[in-house]
C-alpha positions, 0 to 999 in steps of 0.5 A: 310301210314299204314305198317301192321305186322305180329306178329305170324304167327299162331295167328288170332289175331296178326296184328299190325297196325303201324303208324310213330311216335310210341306208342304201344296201346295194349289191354287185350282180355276177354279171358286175352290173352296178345295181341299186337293190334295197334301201333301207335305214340309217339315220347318221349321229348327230354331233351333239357338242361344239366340233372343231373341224381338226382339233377338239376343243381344250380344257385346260385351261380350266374353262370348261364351263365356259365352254360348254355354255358357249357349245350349249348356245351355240347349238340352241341358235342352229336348231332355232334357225333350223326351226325358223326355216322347216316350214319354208323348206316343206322337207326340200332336199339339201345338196352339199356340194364340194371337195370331199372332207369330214367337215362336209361329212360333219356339216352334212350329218349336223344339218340332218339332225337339227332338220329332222333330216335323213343323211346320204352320202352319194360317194358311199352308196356308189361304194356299197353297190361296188361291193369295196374299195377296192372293187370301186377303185377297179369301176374307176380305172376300167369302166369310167362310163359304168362308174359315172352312170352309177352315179347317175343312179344313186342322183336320181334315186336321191333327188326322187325323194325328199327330207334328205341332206346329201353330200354329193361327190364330185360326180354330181356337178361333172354332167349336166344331166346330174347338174339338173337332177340337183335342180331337184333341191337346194345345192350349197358349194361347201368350200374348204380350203385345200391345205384342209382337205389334203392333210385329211386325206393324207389322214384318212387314206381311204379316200386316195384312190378316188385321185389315183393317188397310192397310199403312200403319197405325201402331202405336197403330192396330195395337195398338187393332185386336189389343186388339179382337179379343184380347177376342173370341178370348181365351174360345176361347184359354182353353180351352187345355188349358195356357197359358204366358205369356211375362210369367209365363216372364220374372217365373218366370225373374228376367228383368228385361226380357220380350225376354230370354225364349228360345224354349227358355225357352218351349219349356221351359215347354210341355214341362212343360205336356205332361208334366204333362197326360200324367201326368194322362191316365195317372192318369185312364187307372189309375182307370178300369181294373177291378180 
């Protein structure tokens, strides 16, 4: 079946054909108009073991088994706690918000799949319509409005829809018209510690661009550079409707080292976000009810 949706009313161009399960294909008109043109599918992978965010788990210390009963419990009770909430949720969209990283990108894709989700991320459809990294980078640098109305765009295809998790980029909390787009679900601040997400990027050197920084940057100018913008963000991240830290995750947990936090330990923590978000809209949903 084919759902087709208007994206702007005033725009000839602005049809959006949706097809389950989601991936947006966007495309770059001649004319370098950003235009959201086909939605079709993609359901990302589940992470189907016990993940550590930066190294795997080790077996040689021959306890394997152990280990793998561990991850075994340690999924069963996520996708439980996912059963548990479903029903309150009634497919409510979930909003990562957040410095980017791939322990928001593995929560994001996790919480999808023991939702029975479709996973975005609003970062890479912005990317898609540009075309490239590099065309993307180019929208940054000299059409700073047309690359945040893009943003703009992707927020309001997203939060027309329901049964997604989104990881949101860093667009979605600097405009109060994107603030209230996210209205439209449940916004959790996944808040990473700095030093994390700084060693990723110098890993992952893809994503540079998006904080003017070269390729050939180091770390400490990594982090200086996510310390300057985190205190800019951090006001539009608060507004959150929950946060899950994974500094607190690990103290709450006995972890000795932050790197031993799952992503079911965090996807753990957002359900129960969630859930008590939803007990509270419910109660508030009873007192408002005439007698």
């Amino acid at each position: 079946m084919e759902i087709t949706r208007t994206l702007l009313p005033s725009s000839p161009r602005s049809k959006l054909l949706l097809r389950p399960p989601p991936l947006f294909h966007f495309h770059v008109s001649p004319s370098s108009s950003l235009t959201p043109d086909v939605l079709q599918s993609q359901s990302s992978l589940p992470i189907a073991s016990r993940s550590h965010f930066r190294k795997p788990l080790s077996a040689s210390d021959g306890s394997t088994s152990a280990t793998k009963v561990a991850a075994d419990d340690a999924s069963l009770e996520v996708k439980k706690k996912a059963m548990d909430v479903s029903p309150e949720l009634k497919g409510t969209t979930i909003f990562l918000v957040g410095m980017k990283s791939s322990i928001k990108t593995s929560l994001g894709n996790f919480l999808a799949n023991v939702l029975r989700y479709y996973y975005f991320d609003s970062d890479h459809l912005v990317e898609e319509a540009a075309g490239t990294l590099s065309a993307t980078k180019s929208l940054r640098e000299t059409d700073k409005s047309g690359f945040q109305e893009s943003e703009t765009e992707v927020l309001k295809q997203l939060s027309s829809m329901g049964r997604l998790v989104v990881c949101a980029g860093d667009g979605a909390t600097q405009s109060s018209t994107n603030l209230a787009l996210l209205r439209h679900g449940i916004t959790i601040w996944i808040d990473v510690p700095l030093d994390i997400v700084a060693r990723g990027m110098v890993g992952d050197q893809s994503q540079l661009f998006a904080y003017n920084l070269s390729t050939s940057a180091s770390y400490p100018e990594v982090l200086t550079r996510l310390s300057t913008s985190y205190e800019e963000l951090r006001v539009g991240y608060a507004i959150a409707d929950a946060t899950v830290s994974v500094q607190q995750v690990a103290g709450k947990l006995g972890y000795d080292e932050i790197d031993d936090v799952t992503t079911e330990d965090m996807a753990l923590e957002v359900l129960k976000e969630v859930e008590k978000l939803t007990r509270v809209k419910k109660m508030m949903e009873a007192a408002a009810r005439p007698f």
